[in-house]
C-alpha positions as CSV (number, residue, x, y, z in Angstrom):
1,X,-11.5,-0.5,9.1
2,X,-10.7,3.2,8.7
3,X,-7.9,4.1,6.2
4,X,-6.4,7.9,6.5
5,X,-4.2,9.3,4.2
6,X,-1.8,11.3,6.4
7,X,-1.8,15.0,6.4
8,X,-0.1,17.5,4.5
9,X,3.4,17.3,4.7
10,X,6.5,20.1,3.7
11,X,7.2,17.6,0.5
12,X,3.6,17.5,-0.4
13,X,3.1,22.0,0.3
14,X,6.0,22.5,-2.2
15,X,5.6,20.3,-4.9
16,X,1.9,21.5,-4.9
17,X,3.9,25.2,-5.7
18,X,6.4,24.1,-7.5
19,X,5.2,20.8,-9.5
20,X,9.4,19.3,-8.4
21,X,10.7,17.0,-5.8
22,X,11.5,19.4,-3.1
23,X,14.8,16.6,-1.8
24,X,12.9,16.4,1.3
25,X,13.6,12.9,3.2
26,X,10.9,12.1,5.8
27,X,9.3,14.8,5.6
28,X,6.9,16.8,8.6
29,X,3.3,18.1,8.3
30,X,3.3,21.5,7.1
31,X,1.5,24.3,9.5
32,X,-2.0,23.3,7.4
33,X,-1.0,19.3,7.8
34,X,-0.6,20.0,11.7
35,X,-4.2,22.0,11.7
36,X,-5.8,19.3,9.7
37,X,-4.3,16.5,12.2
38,X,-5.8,18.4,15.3
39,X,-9.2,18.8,12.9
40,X,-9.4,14.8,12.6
41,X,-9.7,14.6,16.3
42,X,-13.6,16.0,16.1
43,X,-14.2,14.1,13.2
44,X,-12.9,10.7,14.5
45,X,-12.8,10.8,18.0
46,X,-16.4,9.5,18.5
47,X,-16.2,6.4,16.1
48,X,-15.2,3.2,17.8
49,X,-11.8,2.7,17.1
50,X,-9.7,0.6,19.4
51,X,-6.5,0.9,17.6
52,X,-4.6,2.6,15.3
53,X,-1.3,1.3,12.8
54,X,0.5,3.7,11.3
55,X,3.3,3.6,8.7
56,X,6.6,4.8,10.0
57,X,7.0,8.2,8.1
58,X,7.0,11.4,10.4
59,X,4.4,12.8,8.7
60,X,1.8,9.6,9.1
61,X,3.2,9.2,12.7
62,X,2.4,13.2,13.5
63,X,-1.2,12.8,11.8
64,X,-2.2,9.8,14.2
65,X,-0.8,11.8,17.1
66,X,-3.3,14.1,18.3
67,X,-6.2,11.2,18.0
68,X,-4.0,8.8,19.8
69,X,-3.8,11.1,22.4
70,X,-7.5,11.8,22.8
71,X,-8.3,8.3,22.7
72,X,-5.7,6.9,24.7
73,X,-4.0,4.3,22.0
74,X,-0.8,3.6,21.2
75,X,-0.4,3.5,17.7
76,X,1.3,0.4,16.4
77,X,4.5,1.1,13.7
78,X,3.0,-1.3,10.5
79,X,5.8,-1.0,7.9
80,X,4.4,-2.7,5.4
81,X,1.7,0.1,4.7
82,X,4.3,2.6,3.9
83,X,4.5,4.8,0.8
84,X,5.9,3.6,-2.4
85,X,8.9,4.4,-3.0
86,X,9.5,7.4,-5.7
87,X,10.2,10.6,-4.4
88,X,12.7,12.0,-1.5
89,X,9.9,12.2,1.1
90,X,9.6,8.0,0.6
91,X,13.0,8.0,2.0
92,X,12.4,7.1,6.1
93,X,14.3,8.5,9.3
94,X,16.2,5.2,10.9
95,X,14.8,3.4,14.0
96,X,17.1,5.2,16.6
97,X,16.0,8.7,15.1
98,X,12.2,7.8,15.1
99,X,12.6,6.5,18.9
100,X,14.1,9.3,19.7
101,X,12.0,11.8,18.4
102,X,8.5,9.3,19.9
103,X,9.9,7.3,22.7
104,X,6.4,6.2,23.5
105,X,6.3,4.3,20.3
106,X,7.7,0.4,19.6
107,X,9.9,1.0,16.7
108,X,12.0,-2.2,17.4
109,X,11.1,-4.3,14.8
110,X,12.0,-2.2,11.9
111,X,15.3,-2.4,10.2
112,X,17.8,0.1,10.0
113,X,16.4,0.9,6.4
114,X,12.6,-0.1,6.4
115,X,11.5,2.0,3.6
116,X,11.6,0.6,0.2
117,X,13.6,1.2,-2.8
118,X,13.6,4.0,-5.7
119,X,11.9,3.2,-7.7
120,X,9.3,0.2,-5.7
121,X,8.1,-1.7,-8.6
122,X,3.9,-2.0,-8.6
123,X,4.0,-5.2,-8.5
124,X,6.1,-5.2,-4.9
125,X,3.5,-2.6,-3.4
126,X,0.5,-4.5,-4.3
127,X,1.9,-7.3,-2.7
128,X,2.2,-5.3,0.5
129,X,-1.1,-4.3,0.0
130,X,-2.2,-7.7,-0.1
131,X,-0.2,-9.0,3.0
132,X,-1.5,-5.7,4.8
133,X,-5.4,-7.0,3.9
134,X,-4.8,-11.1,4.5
135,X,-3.4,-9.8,7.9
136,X,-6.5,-7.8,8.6
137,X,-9.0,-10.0,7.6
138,X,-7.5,-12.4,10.2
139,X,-7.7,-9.5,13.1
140,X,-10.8,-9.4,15.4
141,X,-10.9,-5.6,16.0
142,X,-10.1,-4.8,12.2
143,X,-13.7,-2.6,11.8
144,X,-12.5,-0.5,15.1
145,X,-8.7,0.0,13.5
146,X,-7.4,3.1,11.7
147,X,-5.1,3.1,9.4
148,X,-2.6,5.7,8.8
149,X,-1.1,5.7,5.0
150,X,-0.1,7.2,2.2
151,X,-1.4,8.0,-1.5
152,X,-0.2,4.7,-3.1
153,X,-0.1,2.8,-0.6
154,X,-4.2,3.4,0.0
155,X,-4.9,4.1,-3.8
156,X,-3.5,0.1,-4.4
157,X,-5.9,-0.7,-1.4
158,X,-9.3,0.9,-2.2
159,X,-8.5,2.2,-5.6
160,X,-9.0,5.5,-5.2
161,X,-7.0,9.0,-5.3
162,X,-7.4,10.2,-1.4
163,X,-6.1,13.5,-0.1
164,X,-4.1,14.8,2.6
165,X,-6.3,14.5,5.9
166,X,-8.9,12.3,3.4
167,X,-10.4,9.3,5.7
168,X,-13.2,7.2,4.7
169,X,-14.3,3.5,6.2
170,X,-13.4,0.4,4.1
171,X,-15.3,-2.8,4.1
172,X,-13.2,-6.2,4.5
């Protein structure tokens, strides 16, 4: 499979300035984060992936946008590879916000508050981890599948710091 750390978000622009928590809930990609989304297009757009899951934060659903467009998927909502929860932007938008705002998109099975809570023990986001990786072992098209994250979420899967717009292909 191929894991992507979403782009740069508002949240992830300030605290780079300000090293604080800039109390911004589900947070969007900043100006660079919407450049770097449309950039991932050259730079993926020719592999061979047949789907893509993304976690449920604006900012993961707006970097899997512009390639879902170009390829002609529909990107599947995959709770369980959200962000840990720690910081404002781990606080999600509710289902009827994020259909409104992507009604092309199958948010049904998500709860009215899907994200996790402050602060997400280790221990509980490894086991999503885990799930996440049991449940892709098991699917067929798992080497064609992109995987739209976050820094936690992917550092507890491959165990290492990516960046925003960071992809890289990960052996099952």
């Amino acid at each position: 499979m191929i894991i992507l750390r979403h782009c740069e978000s508002e949240f992830n622009r300030l605290y780079t300035q300000t090293g604080r928590d800039p109390n911004l809930a589900d947070p969007a990609l900043s100006a660079a984060g919407q450049a770097q989304a449309q950039n991932l297009v050259s730079q993926l757009a020719g592999l061979p992936i047949t789907r893509i899951v993304v976690s449920p934060f604006t900012r993961a659903l707006q970097t899997a946008a512009p390639l879902a467009r170009v390829l002609n998927l529909t990107p599947q909502i995959t709770p369980v590879i959200r962000e840990r929860g720690l910081y404002s932007c781990d606080e999600g938008s509710c289902p009827t916000t994020l259909q409104a705002a992507w009604p092309q998109l199958d948010f049904s099975a998500l709860s009215q508050r899907w994200w996790s809570e402050q602060p997400e023990p280790d221990h509980h986001m490894q086991h999503r981890v885990q799930t996440f990786l049991a449940s892709m072992r098991q699917s067929p098209d798992s080497g064609q599948t992109l995987v739209v994250s976050h820094w936690w979420f992917l550092l507890g899967l491959c165990g290492d710091s990516l960046e925003n717009g960071e992809w890289r292909h990960y052996p099952l």
